[in-house]
C-alpha positions, 0 to 999 in steps of 0.5 A: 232114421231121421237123426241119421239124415240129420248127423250126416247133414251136418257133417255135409256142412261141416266139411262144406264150410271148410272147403268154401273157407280153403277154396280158391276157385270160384266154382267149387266155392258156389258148389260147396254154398249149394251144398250148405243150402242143401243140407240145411234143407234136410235138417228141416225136412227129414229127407234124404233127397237133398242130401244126396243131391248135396253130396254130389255137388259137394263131390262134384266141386271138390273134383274141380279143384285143380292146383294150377302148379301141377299144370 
């Protein structure tokens, strides 16, 4: 079960990094640095809390995003 947790942390950070780098609104950029931070914590501990809770945020930011031409 740990290298699930592992494999999905690092996919977590994968998407994360592409969403920090593509962002153009600052508040989805910190969500997505916090879900970095929270998937490198389930890599070192092996649990699986903080990578829901890093999903969420992940989630949470992307649900942020908004193109201001659509407005």
């Amino acid at each position: 079960m740990i290298y699930i947790y592992n494999l999905l942390a690092a996919i977590l950070i994968g998407l994360s990094i592409g969403a920090v780098i593509g962002q153009r609104n600052n508040a989805a950029k910190v969500t997505g640095l916090i879900a970095i931070v929270l998937a490198v914590v389930t890599i070192f501990t092996n649990t699986w809390i903080p990578l829901a809770i890093g999903v969420a945020v992940f989630l949470v930011g992307q649900g942020m995003q908004r193109d201001p031409r659509t407005a």
